[in-house]
DODO-139027 format. One record per atom (N, C-alpha, C): x, y, z; residue in one letter. Coordinates in steps of 0.001 Angstrom, whole numbers, plus 500000, padded with zeros to 6 digits. Each point is the difference from the previous one (the first is absolute). Layout:
BEGIN
XYZA ...
This chain:
BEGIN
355989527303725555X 499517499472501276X 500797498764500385X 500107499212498647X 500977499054500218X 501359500032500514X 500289500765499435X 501526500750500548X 499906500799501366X 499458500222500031X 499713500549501561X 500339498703500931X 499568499234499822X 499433498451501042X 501366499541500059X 500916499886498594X 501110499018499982X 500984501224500428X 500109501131500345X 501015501118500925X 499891499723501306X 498417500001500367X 499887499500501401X 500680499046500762X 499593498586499187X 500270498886500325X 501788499467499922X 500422501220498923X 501772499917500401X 500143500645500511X 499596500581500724X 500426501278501481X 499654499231501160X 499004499293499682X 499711499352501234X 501354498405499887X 500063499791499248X 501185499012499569X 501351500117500581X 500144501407499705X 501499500465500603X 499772499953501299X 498840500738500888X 500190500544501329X 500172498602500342X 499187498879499779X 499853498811500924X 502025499174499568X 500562500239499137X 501659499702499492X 500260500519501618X 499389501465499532X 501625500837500720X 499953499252501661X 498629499565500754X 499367499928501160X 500300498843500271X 500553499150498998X 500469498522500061X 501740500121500197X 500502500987498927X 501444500184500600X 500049500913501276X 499138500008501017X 500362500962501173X 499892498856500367X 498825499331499911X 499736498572501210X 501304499158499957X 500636500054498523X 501436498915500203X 500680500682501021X 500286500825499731X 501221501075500186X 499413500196501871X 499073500263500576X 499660499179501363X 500442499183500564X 499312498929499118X 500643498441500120X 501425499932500556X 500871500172498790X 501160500128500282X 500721500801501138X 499604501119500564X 500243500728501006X 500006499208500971X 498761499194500158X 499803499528501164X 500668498759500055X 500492499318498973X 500578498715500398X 501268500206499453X 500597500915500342X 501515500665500436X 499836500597500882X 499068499994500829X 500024500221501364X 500365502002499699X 499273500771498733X 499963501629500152X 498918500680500485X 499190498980499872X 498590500634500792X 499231499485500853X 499869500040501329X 499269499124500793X 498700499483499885X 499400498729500104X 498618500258499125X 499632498590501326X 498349500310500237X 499406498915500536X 498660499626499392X 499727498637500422X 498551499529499553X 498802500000500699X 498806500149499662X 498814499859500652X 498926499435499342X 499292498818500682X 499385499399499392X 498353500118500160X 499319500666498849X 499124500468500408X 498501499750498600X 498963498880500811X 498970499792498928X 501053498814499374X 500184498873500765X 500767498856499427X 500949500600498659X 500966501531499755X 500799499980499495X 500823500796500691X 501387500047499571X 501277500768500427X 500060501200499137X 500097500645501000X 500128502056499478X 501769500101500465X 500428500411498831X 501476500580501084X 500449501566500244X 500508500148500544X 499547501669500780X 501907500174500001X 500368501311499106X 501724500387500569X 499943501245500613X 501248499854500707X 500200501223501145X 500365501425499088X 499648499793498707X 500869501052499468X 498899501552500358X 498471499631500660X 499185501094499711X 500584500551501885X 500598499163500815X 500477500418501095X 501262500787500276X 501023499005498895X 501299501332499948X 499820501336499366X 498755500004499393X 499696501246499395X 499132500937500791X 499158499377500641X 499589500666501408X 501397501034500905X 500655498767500114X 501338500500501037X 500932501163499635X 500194500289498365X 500403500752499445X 499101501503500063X 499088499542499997X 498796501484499753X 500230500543501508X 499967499135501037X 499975500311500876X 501264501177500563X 501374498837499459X 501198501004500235X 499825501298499475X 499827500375498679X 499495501093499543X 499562501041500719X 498845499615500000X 499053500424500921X 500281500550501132X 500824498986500790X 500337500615501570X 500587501797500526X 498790499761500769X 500961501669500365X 500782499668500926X 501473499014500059X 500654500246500571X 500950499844498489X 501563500435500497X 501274499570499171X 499944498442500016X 500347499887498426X 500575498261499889X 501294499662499080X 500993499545500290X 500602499842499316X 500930498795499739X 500764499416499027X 500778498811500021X 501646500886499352X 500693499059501425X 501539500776499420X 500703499011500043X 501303500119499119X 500981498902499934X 500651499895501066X 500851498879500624X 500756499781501108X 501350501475500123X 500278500555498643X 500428501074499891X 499474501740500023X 498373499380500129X 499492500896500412X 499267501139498883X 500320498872498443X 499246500806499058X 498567499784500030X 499145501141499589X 498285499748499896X 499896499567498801X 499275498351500354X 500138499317498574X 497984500399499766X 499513500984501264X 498694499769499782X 499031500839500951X 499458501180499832X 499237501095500989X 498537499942499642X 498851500470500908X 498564500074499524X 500234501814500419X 498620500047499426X 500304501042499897X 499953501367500671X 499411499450501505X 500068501134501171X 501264500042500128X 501257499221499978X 501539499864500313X 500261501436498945X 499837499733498818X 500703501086499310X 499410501017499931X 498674500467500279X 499395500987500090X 500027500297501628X 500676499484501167X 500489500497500962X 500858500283499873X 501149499917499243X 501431500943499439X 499976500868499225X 498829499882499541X 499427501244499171X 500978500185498646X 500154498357499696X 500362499914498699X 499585499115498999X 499893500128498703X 499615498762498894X 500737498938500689X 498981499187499514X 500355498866499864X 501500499308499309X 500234500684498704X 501104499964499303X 501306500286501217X 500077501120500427X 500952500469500964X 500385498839500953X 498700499396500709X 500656498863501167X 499865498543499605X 499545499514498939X 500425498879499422X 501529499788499526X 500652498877500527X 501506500406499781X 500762500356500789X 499470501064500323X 500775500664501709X 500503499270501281X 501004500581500876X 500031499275500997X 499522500557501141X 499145499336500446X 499234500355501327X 500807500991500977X 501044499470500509X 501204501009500383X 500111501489499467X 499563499824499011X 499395501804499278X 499439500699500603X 498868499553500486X 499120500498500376X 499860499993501609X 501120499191500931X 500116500088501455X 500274501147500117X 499557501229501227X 500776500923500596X 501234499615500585X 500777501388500022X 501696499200500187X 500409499984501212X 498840500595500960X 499770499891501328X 499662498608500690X 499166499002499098X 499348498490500020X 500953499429499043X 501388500246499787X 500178499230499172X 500948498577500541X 500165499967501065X 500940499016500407X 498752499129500936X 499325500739500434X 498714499262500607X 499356498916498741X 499492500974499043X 499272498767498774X 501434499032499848X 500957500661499540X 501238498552499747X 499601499162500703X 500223499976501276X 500046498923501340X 498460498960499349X 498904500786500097X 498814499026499812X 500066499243498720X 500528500982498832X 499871499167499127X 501361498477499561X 501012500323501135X 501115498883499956X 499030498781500628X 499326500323501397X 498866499019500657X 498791499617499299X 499595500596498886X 499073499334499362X 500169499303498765X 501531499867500187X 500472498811498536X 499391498832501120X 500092499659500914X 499861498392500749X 498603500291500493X 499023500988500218X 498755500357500518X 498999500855500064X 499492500584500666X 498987501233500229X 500582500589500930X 499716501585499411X 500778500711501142X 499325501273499921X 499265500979500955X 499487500986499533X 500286500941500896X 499699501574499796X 501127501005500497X 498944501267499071X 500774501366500625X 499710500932500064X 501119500841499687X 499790500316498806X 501257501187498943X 499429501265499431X 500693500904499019X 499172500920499695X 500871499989498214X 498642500170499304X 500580500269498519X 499990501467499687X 501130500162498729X 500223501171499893X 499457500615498413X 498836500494500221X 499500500797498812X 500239501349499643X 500655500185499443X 499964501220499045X 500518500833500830X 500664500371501243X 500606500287500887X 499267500286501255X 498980499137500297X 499066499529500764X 500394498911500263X 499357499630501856X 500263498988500428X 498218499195500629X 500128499058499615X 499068499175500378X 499812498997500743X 499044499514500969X 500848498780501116X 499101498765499447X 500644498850499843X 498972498922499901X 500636499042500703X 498960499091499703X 500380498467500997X 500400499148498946X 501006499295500004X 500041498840499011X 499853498786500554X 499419499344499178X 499994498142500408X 500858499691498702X 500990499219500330X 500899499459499110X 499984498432499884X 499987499389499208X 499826498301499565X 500462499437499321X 501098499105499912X 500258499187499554X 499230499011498867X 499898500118499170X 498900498969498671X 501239498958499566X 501104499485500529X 500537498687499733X 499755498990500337X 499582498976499549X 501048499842498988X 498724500162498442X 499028499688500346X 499075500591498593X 500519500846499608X 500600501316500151X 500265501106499616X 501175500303500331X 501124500867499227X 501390500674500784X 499397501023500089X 499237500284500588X 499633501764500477X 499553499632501269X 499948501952500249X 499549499884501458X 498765501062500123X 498605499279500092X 499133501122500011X 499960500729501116X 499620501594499698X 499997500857500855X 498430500849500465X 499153499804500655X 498755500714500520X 500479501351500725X 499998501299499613X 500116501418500228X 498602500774500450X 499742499978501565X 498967500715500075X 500215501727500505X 499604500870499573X 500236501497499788X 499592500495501892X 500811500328501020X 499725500327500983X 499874501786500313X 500196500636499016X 499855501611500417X 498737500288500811X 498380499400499614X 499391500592501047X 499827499737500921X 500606498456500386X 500168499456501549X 500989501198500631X 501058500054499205X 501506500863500554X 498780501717500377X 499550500110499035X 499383501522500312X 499344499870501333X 498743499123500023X 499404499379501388X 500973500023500864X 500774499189500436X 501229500028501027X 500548501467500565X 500069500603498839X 500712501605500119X 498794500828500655X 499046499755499869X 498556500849500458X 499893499262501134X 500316498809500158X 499826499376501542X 501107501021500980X 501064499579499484X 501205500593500403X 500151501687500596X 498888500277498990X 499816501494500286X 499204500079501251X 498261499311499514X 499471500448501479X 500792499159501461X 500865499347499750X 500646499244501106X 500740501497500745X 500515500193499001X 500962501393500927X 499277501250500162X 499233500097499418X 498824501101500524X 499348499604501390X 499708498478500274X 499611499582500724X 501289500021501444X 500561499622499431X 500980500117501268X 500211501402500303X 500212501034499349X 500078501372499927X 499184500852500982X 498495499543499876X 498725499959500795X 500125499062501559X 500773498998499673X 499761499980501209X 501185500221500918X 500741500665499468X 501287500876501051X 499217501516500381X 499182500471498865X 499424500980500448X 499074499712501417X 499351499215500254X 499040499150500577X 500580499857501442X 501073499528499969X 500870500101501387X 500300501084500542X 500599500769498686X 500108501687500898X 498420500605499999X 498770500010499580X 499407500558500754X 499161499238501104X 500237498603500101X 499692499408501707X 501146500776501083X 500970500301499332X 500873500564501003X 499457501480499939X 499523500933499421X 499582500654500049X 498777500138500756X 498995499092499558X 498645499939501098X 500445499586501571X 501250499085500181X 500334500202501130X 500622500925500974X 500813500850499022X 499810501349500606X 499405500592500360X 498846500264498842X 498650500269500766X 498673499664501232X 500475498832500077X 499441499650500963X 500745500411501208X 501022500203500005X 501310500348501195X 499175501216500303X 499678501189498822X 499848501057500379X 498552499901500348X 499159499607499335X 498900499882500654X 499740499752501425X 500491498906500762X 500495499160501161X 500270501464501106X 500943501132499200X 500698500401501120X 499889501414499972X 500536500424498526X 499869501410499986X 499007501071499628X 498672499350499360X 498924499799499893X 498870500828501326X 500234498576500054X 499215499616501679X 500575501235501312X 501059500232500036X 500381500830500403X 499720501427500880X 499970500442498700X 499455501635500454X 498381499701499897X 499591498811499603X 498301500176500039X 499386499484501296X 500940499212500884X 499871499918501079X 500047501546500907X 500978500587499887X 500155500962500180X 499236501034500117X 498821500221498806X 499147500715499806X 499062499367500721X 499411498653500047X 498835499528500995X 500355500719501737X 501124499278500123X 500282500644501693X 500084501474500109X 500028500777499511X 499828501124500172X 498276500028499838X 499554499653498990X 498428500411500173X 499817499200501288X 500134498886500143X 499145499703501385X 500212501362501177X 501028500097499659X 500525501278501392X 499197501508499993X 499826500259498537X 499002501205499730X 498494499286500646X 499860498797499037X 498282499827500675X 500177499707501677X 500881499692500545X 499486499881501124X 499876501396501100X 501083500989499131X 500129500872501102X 499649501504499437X 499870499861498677X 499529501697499471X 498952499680498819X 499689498857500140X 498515500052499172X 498826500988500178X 499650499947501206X 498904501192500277X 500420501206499599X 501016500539500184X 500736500910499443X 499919500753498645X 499699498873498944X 499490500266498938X 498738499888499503X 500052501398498722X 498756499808499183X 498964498897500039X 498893499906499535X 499571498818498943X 500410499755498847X 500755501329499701X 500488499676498459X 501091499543500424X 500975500130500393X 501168499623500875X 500247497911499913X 498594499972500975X 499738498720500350X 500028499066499009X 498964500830498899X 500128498956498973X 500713499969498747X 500955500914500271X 501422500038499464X 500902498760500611X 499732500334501511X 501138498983500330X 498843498488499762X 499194499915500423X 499639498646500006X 500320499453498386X 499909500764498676X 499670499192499355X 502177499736499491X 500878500929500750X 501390499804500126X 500202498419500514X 499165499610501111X 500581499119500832X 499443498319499032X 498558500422499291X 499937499000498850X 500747499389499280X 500267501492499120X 501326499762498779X 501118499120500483X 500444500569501487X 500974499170500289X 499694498828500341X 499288499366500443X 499536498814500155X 499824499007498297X 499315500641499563X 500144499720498601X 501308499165499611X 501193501208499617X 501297500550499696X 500487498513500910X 499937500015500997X 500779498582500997X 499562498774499403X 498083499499499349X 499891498999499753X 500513499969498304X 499847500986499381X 500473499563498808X 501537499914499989X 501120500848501007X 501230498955499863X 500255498734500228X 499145499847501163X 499988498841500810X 499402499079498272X 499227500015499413X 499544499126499253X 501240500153498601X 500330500761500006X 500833499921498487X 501476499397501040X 499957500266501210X 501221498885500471X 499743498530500031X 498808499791500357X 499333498571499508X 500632499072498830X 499197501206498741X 500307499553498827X 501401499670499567X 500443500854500376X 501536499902499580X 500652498930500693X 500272499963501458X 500309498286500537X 499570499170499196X 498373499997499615X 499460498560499349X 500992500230498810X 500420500774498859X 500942499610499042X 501844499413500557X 500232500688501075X 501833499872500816X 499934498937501290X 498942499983500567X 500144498931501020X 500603498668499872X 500529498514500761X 500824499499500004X 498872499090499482X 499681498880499421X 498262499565499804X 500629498154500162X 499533500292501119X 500198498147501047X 498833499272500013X 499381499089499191X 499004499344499911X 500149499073500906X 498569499506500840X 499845498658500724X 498654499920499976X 499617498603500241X 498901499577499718X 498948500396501297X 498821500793499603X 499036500517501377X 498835499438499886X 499226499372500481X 498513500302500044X 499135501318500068X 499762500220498659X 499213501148499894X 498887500252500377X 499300498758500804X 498970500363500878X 500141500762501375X 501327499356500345X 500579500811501104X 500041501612500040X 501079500014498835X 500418501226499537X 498676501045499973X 498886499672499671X 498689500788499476X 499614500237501815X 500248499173500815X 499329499595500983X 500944501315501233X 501068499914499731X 500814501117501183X 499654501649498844X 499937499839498732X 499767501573499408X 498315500601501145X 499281498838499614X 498803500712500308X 499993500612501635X 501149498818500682X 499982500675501757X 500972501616499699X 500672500301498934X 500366501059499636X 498956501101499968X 499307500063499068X 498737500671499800X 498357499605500744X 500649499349501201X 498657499788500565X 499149501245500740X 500836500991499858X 499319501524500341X 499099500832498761X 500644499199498967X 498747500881498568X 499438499278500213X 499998498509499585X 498747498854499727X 498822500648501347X 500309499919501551X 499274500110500408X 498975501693499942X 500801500757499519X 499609501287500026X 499205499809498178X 500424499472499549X 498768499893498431X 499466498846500605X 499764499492501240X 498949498397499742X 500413499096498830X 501128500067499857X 499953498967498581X 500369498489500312X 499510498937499188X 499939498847500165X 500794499627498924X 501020499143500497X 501482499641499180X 499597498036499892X 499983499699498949X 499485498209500196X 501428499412499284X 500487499323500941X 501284499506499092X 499857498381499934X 499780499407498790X 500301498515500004X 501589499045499458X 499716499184500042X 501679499469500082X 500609500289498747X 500809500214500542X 501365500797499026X 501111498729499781X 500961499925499063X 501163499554499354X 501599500601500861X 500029499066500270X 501667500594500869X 500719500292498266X 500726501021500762X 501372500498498851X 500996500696500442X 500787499636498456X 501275500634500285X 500257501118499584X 500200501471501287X 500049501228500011X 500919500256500967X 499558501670498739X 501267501023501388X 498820500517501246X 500187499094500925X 499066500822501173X 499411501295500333X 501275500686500220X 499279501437500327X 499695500974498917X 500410499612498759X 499130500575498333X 498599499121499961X 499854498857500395X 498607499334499665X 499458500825501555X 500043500280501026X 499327500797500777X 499565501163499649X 501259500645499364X 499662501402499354X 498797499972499095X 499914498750499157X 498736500008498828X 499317499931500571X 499581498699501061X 498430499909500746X 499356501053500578X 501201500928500386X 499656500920501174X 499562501700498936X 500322499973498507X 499488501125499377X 498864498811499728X 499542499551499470X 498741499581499166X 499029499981500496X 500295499474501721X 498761499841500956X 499693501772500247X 500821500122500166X 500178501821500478X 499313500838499006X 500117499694498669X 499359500160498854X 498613500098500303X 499647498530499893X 498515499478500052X 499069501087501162X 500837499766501089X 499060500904501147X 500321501210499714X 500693500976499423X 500055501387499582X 499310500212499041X 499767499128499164X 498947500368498705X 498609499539500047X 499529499370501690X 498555499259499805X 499054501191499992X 498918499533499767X 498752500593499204X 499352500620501145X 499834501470500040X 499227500193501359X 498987499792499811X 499814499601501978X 498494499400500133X 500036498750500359X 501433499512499480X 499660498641499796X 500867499203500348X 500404498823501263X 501405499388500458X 500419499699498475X 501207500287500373X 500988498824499231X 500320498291500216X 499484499695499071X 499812498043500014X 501299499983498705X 501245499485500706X 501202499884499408X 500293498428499984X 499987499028498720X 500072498445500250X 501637500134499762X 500880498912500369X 501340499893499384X 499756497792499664X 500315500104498775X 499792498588499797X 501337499356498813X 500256498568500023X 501225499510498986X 499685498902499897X 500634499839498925X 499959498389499503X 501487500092499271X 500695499041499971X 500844499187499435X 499840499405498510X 500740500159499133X 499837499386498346X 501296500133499281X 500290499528498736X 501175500086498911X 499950501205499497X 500636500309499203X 500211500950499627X 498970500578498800X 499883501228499581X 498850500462499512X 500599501059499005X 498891500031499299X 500168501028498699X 499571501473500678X 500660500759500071X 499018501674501101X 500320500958499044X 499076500612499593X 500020501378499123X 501114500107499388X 500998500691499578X 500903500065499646X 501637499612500594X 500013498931500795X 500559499848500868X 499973498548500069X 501357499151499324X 499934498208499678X 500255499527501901X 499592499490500333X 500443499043501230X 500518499361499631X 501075499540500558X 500434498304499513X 499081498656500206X 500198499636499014X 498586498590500073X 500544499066501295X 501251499774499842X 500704498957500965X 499773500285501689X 499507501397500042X 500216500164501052X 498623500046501179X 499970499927500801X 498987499980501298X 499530501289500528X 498768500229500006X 499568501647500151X 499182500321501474X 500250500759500498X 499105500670501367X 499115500608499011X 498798500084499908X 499250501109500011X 499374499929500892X 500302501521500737X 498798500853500963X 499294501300499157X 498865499871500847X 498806501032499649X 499470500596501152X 499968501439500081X 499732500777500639X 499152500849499742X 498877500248500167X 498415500297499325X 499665500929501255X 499032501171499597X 499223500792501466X 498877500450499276X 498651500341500523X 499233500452499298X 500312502170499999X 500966500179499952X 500177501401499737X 499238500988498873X 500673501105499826X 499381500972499575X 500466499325498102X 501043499489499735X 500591499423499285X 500692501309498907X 499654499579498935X 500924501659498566X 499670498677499029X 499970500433498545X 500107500240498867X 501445499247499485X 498972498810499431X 501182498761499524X 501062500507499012X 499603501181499330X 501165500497499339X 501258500524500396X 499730500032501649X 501262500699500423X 500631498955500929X 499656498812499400X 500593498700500736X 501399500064500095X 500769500245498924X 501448500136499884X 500617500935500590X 499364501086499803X 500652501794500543X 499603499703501470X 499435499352500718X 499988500095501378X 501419499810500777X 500469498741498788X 501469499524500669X 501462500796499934X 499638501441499567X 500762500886499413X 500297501075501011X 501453499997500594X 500014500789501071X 499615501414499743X 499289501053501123X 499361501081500082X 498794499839499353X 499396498627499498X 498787499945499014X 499120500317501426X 498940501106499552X 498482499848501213X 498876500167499011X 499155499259500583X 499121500191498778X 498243500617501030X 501072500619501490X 498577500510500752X 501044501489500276X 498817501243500547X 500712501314500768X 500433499647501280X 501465500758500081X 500343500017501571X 499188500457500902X 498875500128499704X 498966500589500782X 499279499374500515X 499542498846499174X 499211498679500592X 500555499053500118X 501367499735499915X 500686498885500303X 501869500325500365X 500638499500501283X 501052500520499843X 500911499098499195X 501109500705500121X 500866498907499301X 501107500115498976X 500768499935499789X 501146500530499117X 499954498924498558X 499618499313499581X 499802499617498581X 500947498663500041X 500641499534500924X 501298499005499633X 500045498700500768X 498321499720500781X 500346498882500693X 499908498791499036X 498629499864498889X 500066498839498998X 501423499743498968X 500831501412500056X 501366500109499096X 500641498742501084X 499835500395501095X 501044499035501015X 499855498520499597X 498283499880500041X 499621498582500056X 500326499311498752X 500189501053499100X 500130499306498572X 501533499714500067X 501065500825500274X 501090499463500130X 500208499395501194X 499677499706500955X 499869498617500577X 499984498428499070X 498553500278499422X 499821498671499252X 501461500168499166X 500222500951499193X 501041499191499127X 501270499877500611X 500413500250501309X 500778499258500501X 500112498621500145X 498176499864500403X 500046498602500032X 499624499016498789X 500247500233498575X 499975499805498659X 498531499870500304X 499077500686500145X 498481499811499962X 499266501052499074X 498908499827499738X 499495500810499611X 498555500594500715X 499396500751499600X 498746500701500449X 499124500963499341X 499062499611500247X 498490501209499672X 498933500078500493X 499415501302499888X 498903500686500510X 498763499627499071X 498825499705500478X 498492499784499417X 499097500508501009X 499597501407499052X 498982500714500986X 498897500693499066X 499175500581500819X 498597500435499018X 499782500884500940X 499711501685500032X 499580501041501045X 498858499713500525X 500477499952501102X 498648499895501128X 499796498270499982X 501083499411499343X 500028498128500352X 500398499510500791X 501159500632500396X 501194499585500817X 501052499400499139X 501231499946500394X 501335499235499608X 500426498662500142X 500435499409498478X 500808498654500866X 501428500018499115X 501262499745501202X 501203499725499234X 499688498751500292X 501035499555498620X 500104498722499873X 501897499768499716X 500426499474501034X 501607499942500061X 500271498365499663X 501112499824499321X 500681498749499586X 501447500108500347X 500347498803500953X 501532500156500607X 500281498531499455X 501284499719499865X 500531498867499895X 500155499283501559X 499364499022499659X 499776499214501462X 501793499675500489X 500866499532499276X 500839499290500028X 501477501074499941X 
C-alpha cells in the first residue's frame, strides 16, 4: 500500500518537472519574441494568455477549407497544399508537395497564370485559368499573394468554378433557345398578320356575297317558297351573320396582338362615358342602370381600352338575369403596387384599379380562368349569342397594357372584374 503511495507521488513528481520545463521553454519563446503572448489582470492577479491556441485555430481552418490553399516559392515550388488542393488534382499529397504549380496549369492558361504570377511577386492579383487533371480540364479562380517579406512565398487561394461554368452553359443554352423562340414569334406575328389580311378581305368576301344575294331571294321569291324552304333559308341567313361576327371578332383579336400600340394618357371616366352613348340602344332596350364614379386618368392605347369597356359592359347586359334590369356599377381607386394571384406587380409602381360589377346571371367561380380562353362559352348558343372571344380580347388588351385581371362570380350573383393597369 505503501508502495503504491510513493509510485503515485513520483508520477505526480515528474508530470509537475515536465510542466515546469514547458512553462520555461514558453518563457523563453516569448522573450525571443517566438510566441506572441499578452497579459490580463484578473482577481488582483496576472493570467498570461499565448496566441499559440489561435495559430492553431488558423491552421485547422486552412485544412479544413473547401477551397484550394497553397504556399509556393517565388519559383513557383509548392512548399505547402491543404487538402481540397490535392484532392482537386486528384492526387496524393506526396505527388504535389515539391511540385511546380506550373504542372498543373493548362497549357491553354499557361502564359495567362505566368503574367499573374510575375504581378504577384510585388502584390495581389487574381484571375481566371483552368488546371489540367488527368487529361481533364478544370476552371478556377486564383487569388495570388505575395507573403513578403515574412515569407519568400507566394500564397495561392484556388476556388473550383465548374458548376458556376456548368450554370453559365445552361444559361447560355436557355438564352439561345430563347432567342430561337423568339424569331419563331416574329414569323408567326407575321403570319397572324397575314391572317388578318385574309380575314379583312378574302374572308369577308364571298360572305358578303352570300348575304346580298339572300336579301334579293327574301325580297323577291320568298313567298315562292316552302315553309320548309323558308326555314332553310332563314336559318342560312343566321349562320351567315354568325360567320361575319366571328371573323369580324377573331380580326379584333388578332390586331390587339399586330396593331401599332401608341399609349397617351385618357380619362377613363370619359372613355366609359362616350362607350355607353355607343350602346345607348341596349342599355335603353334592357332598362339598365350604368353608375359610374370617378375614375383614375391613364396611360393607354385608346381604341383597345374602348374595345375592353365596350365587351364587358356588353357582357354585363347580355348576361343580366331575366326579369330583372341590369344595375352595372364601374368604380377605381388608385394604389402601389400589389401582390395578385399569381401574378407579382411591381411594388414601385402606381396602379389603376377599376371594377366593373352587374348583378347578372353570373357562372361558377371555377371557370374564372377558362372564361378568358378564346372560344371558351360556358352558356348554349341558344340562350346567349356570341362567338366565345370577346373576354380573350379583353384579356389581351390588359396585357398589352402590363395589367392584370379577374373574374369573381357566384351563379345567379352577378360578376365583378377587377382590372389593375399601371397608372404611369
Amino acid at each position: 500500500m505503501k508502495e503504491d503511495s510513493t509510485q503515485k507521488l513520483l508520477r505526480r513528481i515528474q508530470d509537475l518537472e515536465n510542466q515546469l520545463e514547458e512553462s520555461n521553454e514558453l518563457i523563453e519563446a516569448i522573450k525571443t519574441g517566438e510566441v506572441d503572448a499578452f497579459a490580463i489582470n484578473k482577481d488582483s492577479k496576472s493570467e498570461i494568455y499565448t496566441l499559440q491556441s489561435g495559430d492553431y485555430a488558423y491552421r485547422i481552418l486552412i485544412e479544413e477549407f473547401q477551397e484550394g490553399a497553397i504556399n509556393v516559392t517565388e519559383e513557383g515550388l509548392i512548399v505547402y497544399t491543404n487538402p481540397y488542393f490535392f484532392e482537386l488534382l486528384q492526387l496524393t499529397y506526396e505527388k504535389v508537395i515539391g511540385a511546380s504549380v506550373f504542372d498543373f496549369i493548362h497549357p491553354a492558361s499557361a502564359e495567362e497564370f505566368t503574367l499573374l504570377f510575375k504581378e504577384s511577386l510585388s502584390g495581389n492579383v487574381k484571375g481566371e485559368v483552368n488546371l489540367s487533371v488527368k487529361g481533364s480540364t478544370i476552371p478556377v479562380y486564383v487569388s495570388l499573394t505575395s507573403l513578403q517579406p515574412k515569407l519568400p512565398t507566394i500564397g495561392i487561394i484556388v476556388t473550383d468554378l465548374s458548376e458556376k461554368k456548368k450554370h453559365e452553359q445552361l444559361i447560355l443554352a436557355y438564352q439561345k433557345d430563347l432567342e430561337k423562340k423568339n424569331v419563331e414569334l416574329v414569323q408567326s406575328n407575321a403570319e397572324l398578320a397575314s391572317f388578318a389580311y385574309v380575314a379583312s378581305h378574302d374572308l369577308q368576301e364571298p360572305l358578303r356575297k352570300i348575304k346580298t344575294f339572300a336579301s334579293r331571294i327574301e325580297e323577291k321569291d320568298k313567298a315562292n317558297l316552302s315553309e320548309t324552304g323558308k326555314d332553310y333559308f332563314s336559318r342560312m341567313q343566321n349562320a351567315a351573320k354568325r360567320m361575319q361576327v366571328l371573323i369580324e371578332d377573331l380580326l379584333t383579336y388578332s390586331r390587339t396582338n399586330t396593331m401599332e400600340r401608341k399609349f397617351e394618357r385618357i380619362n377613363l371616366k370619359k372613355l366609359v362615358e362616350e362607350v355607353m352613348i355607343d350602346l345607348k340602344e341596349e342599355v335603353q332596350q334592357k332598362k339598365a342602370t350604368i353608375a359610374v364614379s370617378e375614375l383614375c386618368d391613364v396611360y393607354m392605347i385608346p381604341f383597345q381600352f374602348r374595345q375592353l369597356l365596350n365587351n364587358l359592359i356588353s357582357n354585363s347586359l347580355k348576361f343580366s338575369y331575366p326579369g330583372t334590369s341590369p344595375v352595372i356599377t364601374i368604380s377605381g381607386e388608385s394604389g402601389y403596387g400589389i401582390q395578385f394571384k399569381n401574378n407579382k406587380l411591381l411594388n414601385d409602381a402606381t396602379y389603376c384599379h377599376i371594377i366593373i360589377s352587374d348583378n347578372g346571371i353570373g357562372f361558377d367561380q371555377q371557370y374564372s380562368e377558362r372564361i378568358f380562353e378564346i372560344f371558351q362559352r360556358l352558356n348554349g348558343r341558344s340562350e346567349y349569342d356570341g362567338t366565345g372571344i370577346g373576354l380573350a380580347i379583353v384579356k389581351k388588351i390588359i396585357e398589352n397594357h402590363h395589367g392584370v385581371i379577374s373574374a369573381t362570380s357566384a351563379v345567379n350573383k352577378g360578376t365583378s372584374f377587377d382590372i389593375y393597369i399601371p397608372a404611369n
